[in-house]
mmCIF file of the N, C-alpha and C atoms, coordinates in Angstrom:
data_MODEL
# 
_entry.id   MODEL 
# 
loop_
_atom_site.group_PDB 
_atom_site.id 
_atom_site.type_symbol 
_atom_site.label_atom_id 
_atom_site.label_alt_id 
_atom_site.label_comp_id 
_atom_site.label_asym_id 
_atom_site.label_entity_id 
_atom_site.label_seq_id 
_atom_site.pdbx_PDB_ins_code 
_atom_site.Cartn_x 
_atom_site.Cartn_y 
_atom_site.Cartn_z 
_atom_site.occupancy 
_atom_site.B_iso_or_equiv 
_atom_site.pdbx_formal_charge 
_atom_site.auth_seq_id 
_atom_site.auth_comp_id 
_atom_site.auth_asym_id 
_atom_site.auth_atom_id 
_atom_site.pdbx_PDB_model_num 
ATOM 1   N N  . UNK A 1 1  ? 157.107 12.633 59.340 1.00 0.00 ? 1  UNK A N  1 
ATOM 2   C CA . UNK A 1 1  ? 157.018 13.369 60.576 1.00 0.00 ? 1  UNK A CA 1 
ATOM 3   C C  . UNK A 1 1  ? 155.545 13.454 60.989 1.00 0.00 ? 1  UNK A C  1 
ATOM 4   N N  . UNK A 1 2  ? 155.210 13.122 62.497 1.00 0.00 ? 2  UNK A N  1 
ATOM 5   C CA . UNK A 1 2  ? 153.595 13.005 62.705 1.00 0.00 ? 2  UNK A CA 1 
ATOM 6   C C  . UNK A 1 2  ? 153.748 14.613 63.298 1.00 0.00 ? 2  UNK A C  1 
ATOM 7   N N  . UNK A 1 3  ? 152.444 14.827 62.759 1.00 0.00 ? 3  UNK A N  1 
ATOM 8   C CA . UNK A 1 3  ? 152.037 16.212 63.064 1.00 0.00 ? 3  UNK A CA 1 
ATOM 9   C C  . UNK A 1 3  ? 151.264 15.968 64.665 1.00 0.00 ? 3  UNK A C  1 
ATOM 10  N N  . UNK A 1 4  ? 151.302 17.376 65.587 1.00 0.00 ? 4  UNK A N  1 
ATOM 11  C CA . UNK A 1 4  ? 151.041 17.325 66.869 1.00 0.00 ? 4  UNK A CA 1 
ATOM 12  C C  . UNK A 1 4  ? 149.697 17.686 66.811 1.00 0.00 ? 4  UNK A C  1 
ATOM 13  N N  . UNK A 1 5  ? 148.089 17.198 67.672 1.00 0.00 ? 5  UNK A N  1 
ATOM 14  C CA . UNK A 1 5  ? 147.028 16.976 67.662 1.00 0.00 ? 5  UNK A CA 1 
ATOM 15  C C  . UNK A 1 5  ? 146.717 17.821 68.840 1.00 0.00 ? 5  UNK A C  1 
ATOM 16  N N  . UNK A 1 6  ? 145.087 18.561 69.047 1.00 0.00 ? 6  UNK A N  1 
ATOM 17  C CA . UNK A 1 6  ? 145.016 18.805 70.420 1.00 0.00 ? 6  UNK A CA 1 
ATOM 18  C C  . UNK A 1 6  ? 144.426 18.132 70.869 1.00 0.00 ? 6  UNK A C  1 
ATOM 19  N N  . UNK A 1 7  ? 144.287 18.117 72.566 1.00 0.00 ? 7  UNK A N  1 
ATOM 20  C CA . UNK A 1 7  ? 144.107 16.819 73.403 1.00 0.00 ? 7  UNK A CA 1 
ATOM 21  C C  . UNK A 1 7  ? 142.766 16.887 73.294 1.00 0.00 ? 7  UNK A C  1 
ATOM 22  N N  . UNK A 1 8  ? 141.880 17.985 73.450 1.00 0.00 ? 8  UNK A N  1 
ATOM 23  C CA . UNK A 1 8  ? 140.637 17.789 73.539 1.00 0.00 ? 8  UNK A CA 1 
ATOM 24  C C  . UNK A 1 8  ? 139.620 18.817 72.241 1.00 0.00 ? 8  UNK A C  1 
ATOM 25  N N  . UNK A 1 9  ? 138.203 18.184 71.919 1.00 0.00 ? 9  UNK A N  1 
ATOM 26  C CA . UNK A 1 9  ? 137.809 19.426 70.980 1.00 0.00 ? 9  UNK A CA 1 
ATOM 27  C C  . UNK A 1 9  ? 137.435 21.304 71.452 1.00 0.00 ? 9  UNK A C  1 
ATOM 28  N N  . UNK A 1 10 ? 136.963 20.753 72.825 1.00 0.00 ? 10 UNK A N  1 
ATOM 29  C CA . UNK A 1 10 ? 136.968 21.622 73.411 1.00 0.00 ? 10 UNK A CA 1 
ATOM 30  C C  . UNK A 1 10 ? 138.223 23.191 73.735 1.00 0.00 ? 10 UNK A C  1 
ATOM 31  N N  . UNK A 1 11 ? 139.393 22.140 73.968 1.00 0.00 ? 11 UNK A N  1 
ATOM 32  C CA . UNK A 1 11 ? 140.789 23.101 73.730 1.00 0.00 ? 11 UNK A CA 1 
ATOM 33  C C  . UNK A 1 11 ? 140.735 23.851 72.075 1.00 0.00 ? 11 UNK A C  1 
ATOM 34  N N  . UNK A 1 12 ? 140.573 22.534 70.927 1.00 0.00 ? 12 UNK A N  1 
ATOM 35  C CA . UNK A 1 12 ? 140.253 23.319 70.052 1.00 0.00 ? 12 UNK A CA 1 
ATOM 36  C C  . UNK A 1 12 ? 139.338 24.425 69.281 1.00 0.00 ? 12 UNK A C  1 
ATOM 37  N N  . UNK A 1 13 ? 138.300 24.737 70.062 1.00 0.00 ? 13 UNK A N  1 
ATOM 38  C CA . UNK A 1 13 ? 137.140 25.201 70.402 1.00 0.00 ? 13 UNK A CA 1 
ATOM 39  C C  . UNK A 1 13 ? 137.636 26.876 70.662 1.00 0.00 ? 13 UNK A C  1 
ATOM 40  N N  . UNK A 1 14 ? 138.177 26.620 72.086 1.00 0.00 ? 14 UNK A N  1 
ATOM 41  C CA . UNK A 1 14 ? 139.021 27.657 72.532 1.00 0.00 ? 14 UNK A CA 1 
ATOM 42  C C  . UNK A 1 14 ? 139.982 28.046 71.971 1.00 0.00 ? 14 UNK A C  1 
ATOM 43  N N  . UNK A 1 15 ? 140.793 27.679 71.212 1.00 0.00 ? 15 UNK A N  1 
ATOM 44  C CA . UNK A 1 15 ? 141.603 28.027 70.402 1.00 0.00 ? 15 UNK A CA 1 
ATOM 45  C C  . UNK A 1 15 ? 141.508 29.029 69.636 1.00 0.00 ? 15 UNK A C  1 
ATOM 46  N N  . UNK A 1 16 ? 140.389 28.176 69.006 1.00 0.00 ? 16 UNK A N  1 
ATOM 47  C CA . UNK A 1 16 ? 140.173 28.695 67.629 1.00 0.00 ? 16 UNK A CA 1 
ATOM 48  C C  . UNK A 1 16 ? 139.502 30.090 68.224 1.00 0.00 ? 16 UNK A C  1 
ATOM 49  N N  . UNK A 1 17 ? 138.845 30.105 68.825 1.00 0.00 ? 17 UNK A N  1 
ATOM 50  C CA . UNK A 1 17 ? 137.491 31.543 69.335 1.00 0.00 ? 17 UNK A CA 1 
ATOM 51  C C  . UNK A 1 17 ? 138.696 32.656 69.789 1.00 0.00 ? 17 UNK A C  1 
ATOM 52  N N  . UNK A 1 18 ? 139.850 31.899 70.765 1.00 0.00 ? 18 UNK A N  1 
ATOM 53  C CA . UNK A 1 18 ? 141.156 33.209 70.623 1.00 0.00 ? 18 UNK A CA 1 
ATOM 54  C C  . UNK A 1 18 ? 141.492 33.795 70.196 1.00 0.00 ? 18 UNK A C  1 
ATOM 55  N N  . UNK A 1 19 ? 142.173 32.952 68.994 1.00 0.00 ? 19 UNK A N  1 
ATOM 56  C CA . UNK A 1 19 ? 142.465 33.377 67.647 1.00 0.00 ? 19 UNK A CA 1 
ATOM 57  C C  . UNK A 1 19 ? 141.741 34.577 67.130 1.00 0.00 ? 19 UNK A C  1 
ATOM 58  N N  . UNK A 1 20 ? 140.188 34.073 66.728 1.00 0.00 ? 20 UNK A N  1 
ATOM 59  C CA . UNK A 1 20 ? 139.711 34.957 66.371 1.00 0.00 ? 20 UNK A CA 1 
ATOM 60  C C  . UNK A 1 20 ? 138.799 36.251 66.835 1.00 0.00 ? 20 UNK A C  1 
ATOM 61  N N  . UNK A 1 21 ? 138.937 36.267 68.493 1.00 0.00 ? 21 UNK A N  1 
ATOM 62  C CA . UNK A 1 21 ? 138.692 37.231 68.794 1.00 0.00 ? 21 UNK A CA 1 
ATOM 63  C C  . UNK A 1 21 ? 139.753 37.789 69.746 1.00 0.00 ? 21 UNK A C  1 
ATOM 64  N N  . UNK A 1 22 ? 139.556 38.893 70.071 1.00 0.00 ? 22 UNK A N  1 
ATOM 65  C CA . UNK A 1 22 ? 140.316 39.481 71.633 1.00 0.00 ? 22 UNK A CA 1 
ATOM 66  C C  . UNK A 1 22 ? 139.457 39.647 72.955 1.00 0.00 ? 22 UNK A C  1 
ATOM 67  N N  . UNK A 1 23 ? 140.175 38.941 74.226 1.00 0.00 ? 23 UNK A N  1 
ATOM 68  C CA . UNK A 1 23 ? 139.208 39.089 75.253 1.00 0.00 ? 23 UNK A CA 1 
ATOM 69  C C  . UNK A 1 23 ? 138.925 40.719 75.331 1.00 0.00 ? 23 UNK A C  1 
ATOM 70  N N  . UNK A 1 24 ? 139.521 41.624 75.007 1.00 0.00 ? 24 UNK A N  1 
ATOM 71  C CA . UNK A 1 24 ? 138.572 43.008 75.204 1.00 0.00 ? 24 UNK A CA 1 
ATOM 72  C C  . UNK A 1 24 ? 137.534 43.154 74.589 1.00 0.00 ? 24 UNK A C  1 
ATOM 73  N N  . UNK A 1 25 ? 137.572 42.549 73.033 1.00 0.00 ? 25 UNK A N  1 
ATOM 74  C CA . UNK A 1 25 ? 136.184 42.445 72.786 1.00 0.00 ? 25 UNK A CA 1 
ATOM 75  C C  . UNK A 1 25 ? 135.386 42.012 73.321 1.00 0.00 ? 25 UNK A C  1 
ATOM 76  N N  . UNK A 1 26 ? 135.241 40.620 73.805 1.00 0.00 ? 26 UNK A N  1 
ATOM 77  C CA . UNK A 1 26 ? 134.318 39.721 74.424 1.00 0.00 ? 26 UNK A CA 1 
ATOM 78  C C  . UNK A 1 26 ? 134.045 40.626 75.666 1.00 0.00 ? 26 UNK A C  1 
ATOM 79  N N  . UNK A 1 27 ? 135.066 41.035 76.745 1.00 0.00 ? 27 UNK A N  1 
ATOM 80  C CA . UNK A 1 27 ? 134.344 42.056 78.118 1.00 0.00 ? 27 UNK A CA 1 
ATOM 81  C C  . UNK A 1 27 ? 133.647 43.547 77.390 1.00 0.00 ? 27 UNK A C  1 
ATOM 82  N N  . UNK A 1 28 ? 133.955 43.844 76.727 1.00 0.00 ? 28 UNK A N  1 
ATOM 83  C CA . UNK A 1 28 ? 133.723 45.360 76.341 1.00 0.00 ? 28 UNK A CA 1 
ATOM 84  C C  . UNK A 1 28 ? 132.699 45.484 75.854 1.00 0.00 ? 28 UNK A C  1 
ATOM 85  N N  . UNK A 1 29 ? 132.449 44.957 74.377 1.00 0.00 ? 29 UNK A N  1 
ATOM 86  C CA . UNK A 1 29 ? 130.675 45.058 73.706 1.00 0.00 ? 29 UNK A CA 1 
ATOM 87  C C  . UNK A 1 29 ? 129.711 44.762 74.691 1.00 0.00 ? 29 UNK A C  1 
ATOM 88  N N  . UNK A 1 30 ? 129.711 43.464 75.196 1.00 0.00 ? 30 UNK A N  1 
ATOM 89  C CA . UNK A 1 30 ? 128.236 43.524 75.638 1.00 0.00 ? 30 UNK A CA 1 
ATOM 90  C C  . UNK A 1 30 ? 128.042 44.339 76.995 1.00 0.00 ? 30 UNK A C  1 
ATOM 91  N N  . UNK A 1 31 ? 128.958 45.167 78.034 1.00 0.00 ? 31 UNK A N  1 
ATOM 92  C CA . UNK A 1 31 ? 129.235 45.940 78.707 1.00 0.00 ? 31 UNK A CA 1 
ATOM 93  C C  . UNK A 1 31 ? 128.379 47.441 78.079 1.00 0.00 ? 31 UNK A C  1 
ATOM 94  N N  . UNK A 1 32 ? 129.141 47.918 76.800 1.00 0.00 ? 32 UNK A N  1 
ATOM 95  C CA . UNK A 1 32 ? 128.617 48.731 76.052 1.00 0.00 ? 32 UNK A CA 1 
ATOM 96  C C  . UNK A 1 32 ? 126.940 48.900 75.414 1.00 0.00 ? 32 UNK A C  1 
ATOM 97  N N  . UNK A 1 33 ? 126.622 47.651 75.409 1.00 0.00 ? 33 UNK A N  1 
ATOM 98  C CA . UNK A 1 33 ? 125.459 47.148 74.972 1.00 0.00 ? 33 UNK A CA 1 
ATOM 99  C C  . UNK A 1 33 ? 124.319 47.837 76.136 1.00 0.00 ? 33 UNK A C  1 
ATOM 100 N N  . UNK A 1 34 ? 124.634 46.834 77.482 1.00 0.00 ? 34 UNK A N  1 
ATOM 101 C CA . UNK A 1 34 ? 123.845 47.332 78.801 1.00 0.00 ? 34 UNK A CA 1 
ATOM 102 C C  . UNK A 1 34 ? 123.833 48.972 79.233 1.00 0.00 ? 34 UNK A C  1 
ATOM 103 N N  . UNK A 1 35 ? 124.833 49.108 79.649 1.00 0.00 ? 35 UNK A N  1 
ATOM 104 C CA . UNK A 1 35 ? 125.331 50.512 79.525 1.00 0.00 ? 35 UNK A CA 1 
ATOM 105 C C  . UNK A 1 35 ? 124.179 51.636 78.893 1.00 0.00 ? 35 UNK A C  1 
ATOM 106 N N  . UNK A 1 36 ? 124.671 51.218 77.648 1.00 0.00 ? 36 UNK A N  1 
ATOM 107 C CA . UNK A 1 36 ? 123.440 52.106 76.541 1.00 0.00 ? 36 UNK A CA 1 
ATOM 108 C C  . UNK A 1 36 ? 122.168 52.146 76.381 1.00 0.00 ? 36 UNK A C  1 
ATOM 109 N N  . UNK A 1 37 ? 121.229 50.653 76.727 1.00 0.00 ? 37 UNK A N  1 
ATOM 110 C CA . UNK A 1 37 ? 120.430 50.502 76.483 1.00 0.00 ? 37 UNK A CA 1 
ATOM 111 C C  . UNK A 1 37 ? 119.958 49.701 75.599 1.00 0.00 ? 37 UNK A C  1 
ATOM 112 N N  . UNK A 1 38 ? 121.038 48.761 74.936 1.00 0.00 ? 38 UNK A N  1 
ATOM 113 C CA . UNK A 1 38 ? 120.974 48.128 74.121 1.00 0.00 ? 38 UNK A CA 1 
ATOM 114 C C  . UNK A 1 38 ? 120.947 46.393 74.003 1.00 0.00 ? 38 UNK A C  1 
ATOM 115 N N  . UNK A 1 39 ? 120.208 46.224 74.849 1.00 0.00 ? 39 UNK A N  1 
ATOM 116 C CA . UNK A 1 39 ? 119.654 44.916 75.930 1.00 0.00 ? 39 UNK A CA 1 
ATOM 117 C C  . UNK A 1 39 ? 118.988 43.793 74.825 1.00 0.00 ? 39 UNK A C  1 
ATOM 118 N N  . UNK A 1 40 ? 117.865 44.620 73.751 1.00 0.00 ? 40 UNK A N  1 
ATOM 119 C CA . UNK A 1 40 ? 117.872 43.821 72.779 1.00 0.00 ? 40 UNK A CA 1 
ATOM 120 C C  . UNK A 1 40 ? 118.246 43.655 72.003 1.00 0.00 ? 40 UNK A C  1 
ATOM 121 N N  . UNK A 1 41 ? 119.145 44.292 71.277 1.00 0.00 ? 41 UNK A N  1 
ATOM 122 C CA . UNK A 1 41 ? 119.919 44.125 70.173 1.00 0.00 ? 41 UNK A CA 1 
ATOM 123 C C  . UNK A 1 41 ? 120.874 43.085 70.460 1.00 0.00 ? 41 UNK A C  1 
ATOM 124 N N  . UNK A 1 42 ? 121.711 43.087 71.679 1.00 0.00 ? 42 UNK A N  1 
ATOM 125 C CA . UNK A 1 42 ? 122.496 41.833 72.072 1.00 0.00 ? 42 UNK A CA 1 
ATOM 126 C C  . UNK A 1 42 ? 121.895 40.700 71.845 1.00 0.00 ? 42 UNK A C  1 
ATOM 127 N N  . UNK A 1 43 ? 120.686 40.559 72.279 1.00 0.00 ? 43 UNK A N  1 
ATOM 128 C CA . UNK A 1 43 ? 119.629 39.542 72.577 1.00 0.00 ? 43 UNK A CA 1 
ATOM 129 C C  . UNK A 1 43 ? 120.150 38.715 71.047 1.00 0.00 ? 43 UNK A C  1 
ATOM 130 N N  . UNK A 1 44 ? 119.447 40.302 69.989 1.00 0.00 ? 44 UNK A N  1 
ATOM 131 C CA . UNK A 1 44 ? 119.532 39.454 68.631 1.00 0.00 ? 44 UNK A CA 1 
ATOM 132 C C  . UNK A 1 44 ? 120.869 39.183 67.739 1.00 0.00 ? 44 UNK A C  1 
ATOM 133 N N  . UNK A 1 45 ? 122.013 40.156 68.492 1.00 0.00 ? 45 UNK A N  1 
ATOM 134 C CA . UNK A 1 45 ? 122.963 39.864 68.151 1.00 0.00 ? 45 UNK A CA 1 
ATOM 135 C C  . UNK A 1 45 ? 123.306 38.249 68.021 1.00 0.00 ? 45 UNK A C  1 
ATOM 136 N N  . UNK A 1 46 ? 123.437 37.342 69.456 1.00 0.00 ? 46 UNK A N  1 
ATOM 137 C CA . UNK A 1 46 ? 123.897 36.824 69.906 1.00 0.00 ? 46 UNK A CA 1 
ATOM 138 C C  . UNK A 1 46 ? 123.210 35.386 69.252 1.00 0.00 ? 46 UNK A C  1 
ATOM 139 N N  . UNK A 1 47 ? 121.838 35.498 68.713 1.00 0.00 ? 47 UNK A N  1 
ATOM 140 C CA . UNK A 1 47 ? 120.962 34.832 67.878 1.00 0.00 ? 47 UNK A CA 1 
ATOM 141 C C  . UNK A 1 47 ? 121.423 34.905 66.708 1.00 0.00 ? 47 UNK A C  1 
ATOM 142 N N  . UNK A 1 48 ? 121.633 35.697 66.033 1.00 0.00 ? 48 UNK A N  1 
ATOM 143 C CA . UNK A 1 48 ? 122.533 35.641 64.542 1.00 0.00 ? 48 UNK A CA 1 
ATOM 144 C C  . UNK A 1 48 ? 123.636 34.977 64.484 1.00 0.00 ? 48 UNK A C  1 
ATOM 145 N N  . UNK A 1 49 ? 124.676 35.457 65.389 1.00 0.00 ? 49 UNK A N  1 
ATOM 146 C CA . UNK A 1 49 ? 126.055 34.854 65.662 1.00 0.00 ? 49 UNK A CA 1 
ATOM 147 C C  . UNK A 1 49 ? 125.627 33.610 65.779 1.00 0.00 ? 49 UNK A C  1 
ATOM 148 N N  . UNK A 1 50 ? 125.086 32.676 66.535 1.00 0.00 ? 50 UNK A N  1 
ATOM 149 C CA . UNK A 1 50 ? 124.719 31.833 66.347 1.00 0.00 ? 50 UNK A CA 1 
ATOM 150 C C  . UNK A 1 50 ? 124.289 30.868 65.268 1.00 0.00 ? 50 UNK A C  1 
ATOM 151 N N  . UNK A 1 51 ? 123.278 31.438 64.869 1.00 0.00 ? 51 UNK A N  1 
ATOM 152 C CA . UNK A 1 51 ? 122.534 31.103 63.372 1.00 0.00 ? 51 UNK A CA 1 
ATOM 153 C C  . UNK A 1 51 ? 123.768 31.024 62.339 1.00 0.00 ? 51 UNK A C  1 
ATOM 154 N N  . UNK A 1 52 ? 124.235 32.153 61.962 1.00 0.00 ? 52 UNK A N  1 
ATOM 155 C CA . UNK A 1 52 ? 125.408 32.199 60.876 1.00 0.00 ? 52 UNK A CA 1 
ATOM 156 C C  . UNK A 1 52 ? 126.737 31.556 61.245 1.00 0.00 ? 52 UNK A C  1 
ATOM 157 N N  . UNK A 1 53 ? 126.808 31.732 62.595 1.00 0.00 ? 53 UNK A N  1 
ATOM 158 C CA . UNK A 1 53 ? 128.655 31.279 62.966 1.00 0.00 ? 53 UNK A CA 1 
ATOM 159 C C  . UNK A 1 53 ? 128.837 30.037 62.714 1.00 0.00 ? 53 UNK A C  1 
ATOM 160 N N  . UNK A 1 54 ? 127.815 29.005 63.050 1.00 0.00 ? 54 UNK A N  1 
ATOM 161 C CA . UNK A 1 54 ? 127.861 27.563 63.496 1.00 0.00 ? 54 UNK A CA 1 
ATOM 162 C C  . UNK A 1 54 ? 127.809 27.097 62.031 1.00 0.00 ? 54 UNK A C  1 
ATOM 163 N N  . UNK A 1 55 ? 126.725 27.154 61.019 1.00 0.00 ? 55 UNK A N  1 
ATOM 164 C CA . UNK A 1 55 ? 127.337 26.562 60.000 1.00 0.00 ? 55 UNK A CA 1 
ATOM 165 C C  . UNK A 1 55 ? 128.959 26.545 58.776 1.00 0.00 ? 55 UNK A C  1 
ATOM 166 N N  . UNK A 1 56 ? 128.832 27.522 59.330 1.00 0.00 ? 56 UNK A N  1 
ATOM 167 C CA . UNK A 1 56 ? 130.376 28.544 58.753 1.00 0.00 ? 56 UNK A CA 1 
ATOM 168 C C  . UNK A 1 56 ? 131.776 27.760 59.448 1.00 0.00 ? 56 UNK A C  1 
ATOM 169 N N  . UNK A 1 57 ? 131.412 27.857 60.833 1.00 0.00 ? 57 UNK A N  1 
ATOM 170 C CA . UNK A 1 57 ? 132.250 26.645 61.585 1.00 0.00 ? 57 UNK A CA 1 
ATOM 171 C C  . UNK A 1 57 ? 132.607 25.267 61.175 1.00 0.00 ? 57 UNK A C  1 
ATOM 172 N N  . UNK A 1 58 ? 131.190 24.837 60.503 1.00 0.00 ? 58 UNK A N  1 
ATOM 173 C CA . UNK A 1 58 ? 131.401 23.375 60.365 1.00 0.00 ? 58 UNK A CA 1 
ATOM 174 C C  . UNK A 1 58 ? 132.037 23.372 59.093 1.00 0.00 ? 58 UNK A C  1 
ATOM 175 N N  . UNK A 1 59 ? 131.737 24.320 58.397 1.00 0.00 ? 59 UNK A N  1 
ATOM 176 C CA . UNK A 1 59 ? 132.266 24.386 56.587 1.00 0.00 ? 59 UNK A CA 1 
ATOM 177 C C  . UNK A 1 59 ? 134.066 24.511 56.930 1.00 0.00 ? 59 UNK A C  1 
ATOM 178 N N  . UNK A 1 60 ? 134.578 25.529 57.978 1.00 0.00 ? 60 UNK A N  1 
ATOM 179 C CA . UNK A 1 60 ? 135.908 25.642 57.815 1.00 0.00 ? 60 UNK A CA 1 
ATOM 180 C C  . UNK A 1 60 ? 136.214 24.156 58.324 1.00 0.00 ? 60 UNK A C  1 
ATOM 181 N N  . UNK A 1 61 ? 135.482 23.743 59.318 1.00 0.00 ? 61 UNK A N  1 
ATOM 182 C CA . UNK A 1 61 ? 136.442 22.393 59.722 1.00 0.00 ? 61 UNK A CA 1 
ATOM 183 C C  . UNK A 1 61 ? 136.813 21.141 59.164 1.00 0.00 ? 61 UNK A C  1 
ATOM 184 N N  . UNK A 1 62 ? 135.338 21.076 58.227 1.00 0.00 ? 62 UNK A N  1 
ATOM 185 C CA . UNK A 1 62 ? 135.209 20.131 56.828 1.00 0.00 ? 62 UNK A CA 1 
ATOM 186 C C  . UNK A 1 62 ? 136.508 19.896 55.922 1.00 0.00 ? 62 UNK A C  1 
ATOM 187 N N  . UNK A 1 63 ? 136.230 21.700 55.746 1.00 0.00 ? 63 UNK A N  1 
ATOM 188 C CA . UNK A 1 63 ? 137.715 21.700 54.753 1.00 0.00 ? 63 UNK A CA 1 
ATOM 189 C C  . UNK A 1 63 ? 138.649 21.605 55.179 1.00 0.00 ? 63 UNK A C  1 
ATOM 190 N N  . UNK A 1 64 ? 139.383 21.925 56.612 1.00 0.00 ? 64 UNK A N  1 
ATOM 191 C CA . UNK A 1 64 ? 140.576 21.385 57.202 1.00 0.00 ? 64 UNK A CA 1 
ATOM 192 C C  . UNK A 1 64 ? 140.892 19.489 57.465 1.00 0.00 ? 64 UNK A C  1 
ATOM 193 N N  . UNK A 1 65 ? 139.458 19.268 57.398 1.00 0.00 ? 65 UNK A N  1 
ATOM 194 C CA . UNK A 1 65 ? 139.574 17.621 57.262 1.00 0.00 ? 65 UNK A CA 1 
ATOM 195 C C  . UNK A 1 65 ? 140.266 16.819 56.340 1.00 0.00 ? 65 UNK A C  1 
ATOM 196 N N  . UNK A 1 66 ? 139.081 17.756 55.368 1.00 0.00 ? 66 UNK A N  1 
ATOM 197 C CA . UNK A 1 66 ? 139.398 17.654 53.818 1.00 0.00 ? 66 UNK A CA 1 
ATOM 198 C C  . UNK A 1 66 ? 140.243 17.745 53.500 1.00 0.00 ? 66 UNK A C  1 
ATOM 199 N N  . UNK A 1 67 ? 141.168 18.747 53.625 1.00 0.00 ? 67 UNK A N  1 
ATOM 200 C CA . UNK A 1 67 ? 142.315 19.160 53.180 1.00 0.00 ? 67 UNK A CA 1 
ATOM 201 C C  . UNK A 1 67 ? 143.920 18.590 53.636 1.00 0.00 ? 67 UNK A C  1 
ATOM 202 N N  . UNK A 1 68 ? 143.722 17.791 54.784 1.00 0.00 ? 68 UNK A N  1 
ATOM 203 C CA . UNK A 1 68 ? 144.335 17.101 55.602 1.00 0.00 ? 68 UNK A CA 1 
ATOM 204 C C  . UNK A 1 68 ? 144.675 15.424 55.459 1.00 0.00 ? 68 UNK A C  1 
ATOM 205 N N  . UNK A 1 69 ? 143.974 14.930 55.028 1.00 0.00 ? 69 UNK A N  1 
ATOM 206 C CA . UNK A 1 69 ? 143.685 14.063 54.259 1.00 0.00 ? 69 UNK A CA 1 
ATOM 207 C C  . UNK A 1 69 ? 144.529 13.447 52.665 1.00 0.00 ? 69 UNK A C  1 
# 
């Protein structure tokens, strides 16, 4: 039985970021952020998330390769 693929990486991209978040999060924090006064901390939030998310990303997808295989 062939297993079903998504059409683009991008869809999978989105997917996956669904999954693991909720759009209220995504509108709400950084709303909360401005709001408060908290203009740089987002700044560096959004720099960490970065820094840490992306290699972490590539490690889960490795192993779904990997594991797929």
């Amino acid at each position: 039985m062939e297993r079903e693929k998504l059409g683009s990486r991008l869809g999978f991209i989105l997917l996956s970021a669904g999954c693991a978040i909720g759009c209220g999060n995504v509108w709400k924090f950084p709303w909360m952020c401005g709001q408060y006064g908290g203009g740089a901390f987002l700044l560096i939030y959004l720099i960490c998330l970065v820094v840490l998310g992306i290699p972490v990303m590539v490690m889960e997808f490795s192993l779904g390769r990997a594991s797929q295989a």
